[in-house]
C-alpha positions in Angstrom: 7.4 21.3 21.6 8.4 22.7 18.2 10.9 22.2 15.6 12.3 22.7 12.1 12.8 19.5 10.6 15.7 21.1 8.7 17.4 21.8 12.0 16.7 18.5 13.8 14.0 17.2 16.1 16.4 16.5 19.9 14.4 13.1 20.0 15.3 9.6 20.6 14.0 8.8 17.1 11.9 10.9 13.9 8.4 11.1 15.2 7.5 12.0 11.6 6.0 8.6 10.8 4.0 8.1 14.2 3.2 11.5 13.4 1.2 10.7 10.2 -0.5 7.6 11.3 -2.0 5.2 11.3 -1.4 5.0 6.8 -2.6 2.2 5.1 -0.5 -0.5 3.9 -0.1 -1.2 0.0 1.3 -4.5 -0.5 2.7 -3.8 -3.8 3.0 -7.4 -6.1 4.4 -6.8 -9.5 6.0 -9.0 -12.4 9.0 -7.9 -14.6 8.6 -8.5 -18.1 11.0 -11.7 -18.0 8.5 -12.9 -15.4 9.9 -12.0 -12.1 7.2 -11.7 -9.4 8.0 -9.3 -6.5 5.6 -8.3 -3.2 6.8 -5.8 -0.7 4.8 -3.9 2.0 5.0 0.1 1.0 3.0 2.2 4.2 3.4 5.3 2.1 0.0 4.4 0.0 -3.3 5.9 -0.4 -6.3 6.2 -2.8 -6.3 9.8 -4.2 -9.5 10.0 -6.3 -12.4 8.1 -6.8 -13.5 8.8 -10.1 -11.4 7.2 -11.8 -10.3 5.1 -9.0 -6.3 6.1 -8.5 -4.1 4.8 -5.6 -0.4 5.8 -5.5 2.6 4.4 -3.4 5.6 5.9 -2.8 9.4 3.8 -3.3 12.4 5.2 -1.2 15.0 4.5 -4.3 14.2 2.7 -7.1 13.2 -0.4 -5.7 12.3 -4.1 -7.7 8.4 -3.1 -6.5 9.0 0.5 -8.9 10.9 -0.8 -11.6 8.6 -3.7 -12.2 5.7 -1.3 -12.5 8.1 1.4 -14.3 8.6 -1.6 -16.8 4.9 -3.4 -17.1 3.2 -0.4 -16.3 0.7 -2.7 -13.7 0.8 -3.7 -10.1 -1.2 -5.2 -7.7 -2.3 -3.5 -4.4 -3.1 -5.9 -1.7 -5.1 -5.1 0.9 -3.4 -6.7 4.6 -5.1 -8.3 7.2 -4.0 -8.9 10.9 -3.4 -12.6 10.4 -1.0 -11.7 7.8 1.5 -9.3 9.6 3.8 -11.5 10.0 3.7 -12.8 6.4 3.6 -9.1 5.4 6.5 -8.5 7.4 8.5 -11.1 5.7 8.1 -9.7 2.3 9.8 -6.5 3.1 12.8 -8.9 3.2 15.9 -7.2 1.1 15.7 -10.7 -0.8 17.8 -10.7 -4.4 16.3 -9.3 -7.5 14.3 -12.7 -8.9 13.5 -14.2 -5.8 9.9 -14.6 -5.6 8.7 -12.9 -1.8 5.3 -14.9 -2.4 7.4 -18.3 -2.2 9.5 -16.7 0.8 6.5 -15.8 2.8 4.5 -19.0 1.8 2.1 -17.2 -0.2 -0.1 -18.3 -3.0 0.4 -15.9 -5.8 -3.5 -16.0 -7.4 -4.0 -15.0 -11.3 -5.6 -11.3 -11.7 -7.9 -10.4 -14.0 -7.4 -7.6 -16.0 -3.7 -7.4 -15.4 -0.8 -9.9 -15.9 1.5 -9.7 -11.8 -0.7 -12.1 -9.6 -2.4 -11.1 -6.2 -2.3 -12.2 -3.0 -5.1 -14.9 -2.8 -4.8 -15.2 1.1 -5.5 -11.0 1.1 -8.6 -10.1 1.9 -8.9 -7.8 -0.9 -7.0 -6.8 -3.5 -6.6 -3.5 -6.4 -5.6 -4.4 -9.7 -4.0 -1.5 -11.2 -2.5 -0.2 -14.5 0.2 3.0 -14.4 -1.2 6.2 -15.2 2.1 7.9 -13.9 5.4 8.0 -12.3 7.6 10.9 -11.1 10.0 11.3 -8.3 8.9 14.7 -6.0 11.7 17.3 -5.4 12.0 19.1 -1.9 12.3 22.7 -1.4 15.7 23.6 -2.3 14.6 21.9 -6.1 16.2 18.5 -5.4 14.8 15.1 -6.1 13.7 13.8 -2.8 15.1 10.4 -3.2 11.6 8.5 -3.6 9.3 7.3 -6.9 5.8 7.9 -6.3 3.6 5.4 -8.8 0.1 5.9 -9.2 -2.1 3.3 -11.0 -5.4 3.2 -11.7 -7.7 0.7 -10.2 -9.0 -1.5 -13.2 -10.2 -4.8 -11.4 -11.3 -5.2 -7.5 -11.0 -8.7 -5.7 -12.9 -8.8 -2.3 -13.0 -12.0 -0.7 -16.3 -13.3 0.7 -16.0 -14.0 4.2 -15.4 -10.5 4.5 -18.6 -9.0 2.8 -20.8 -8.4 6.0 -25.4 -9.4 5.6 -25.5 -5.7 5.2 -23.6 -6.2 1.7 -20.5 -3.8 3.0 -17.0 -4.3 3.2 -16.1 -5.2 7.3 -12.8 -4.1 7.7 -13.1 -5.0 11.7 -13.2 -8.7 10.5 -10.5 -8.4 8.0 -8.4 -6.4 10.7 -7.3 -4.2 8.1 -3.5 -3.3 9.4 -1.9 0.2 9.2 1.9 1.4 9.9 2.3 3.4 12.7 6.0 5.2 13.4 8.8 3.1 14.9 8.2 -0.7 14.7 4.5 0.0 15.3 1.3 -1.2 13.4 -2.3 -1.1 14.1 -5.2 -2.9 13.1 -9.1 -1.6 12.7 -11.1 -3.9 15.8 -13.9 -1.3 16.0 -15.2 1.8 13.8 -18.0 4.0 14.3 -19.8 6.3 11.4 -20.5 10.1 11.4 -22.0 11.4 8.5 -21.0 14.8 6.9 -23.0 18.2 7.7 -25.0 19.5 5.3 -25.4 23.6 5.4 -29.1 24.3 5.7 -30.3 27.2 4.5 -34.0 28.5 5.4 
């Protein structure tokens, strides 16, 4: 099949989001400058660039996640593991502004480092980041698309332990990292396998 996503896509739901999948899921913990702490899961997240290290993550609307870091100019990116979906999923909770989602969720909210909104201590890892920008993307006909797109750079990495394999790397099969998939679908990594990039030989 084709379609024009202007014109509609005749399906039982948008495939868009199963489409582009499986995304990683940012678990976005921020303070407001009165103290407020705030988590919510955001699946439109990625790293961008490795040197420096930026990750971004994308609010629909100005949400308590984007106006924390709008205010502070830091988050927290959390890194979630299968046996916290479901506390994940409880975050995303459309709880007041200055409810704490950590408390909600029963989640210890551990100090970070270089940067003043606590992580998750129960994450396997976790991102601390300051704001290098913040713009909201227009769509084709030049108007705002309705989301805030916040990219921090990574200024403090936690990694916990039990997750650091003999070989000294990161096991994200152990950690079950989990991804969004479309609809009320997720996924977690229980296998990987490595291929390494061709190199052009010439004689």
């Amino acid at each position: 099949m084709f379609y024009e996503p202007r014109n509609g896509h005749g399906m039982p739901h948008d495939p868009f989001k199963a489409l582009v999948s499986p995304r990683p899921i940012g678990w976005i913990s921020t303070q407001a400058s009165n103290g407020a702490l705030n988590l919510a899961p955001y699946s439109f997240f990625n790293a961008i660039s490795t040197n420096p290290h930026l990750v971004l993550f994308s609010s629909e609307g100005m949400k308590d996640s984007a106006t924390f870091a709008k205010e502070t100019k830091e988050f927290v990116a959390n890194i979630v593991g299968r046996d916290l979906a479901e506390r994940m999923n409880k975050t995303a909770v459309d709880a007041p502004r200055g409810i704490s989602e950590f408390d909600y969720a029963g989640l210890t909210a551990a100090p970070s480092r270089t940067i003043t909104p606590p992580r998750v201590a129960e994450a396997p890892a976790a991102l601390e980041c300051k704001v290098t920008k913040i713009f909201e993307p227009d769509g084709l006909d030049g108007k705002s698309a309705g989301v805030v797109v916040v990219i921090g750079e990574v200024t403090g990495v936690h990694i916990n332990d039990e997750f650091i394999g003999p070989d000294g790397l990161y096991d994200a099969v152990k950690a079950g990292n989990l991804s969004r998939l479309g609809y009320m679908d997720y996924a977690s990594v229980d296998k990987v396998f490595a291929m390494r990039r061709p190199r052009w030989e010439i004689d």
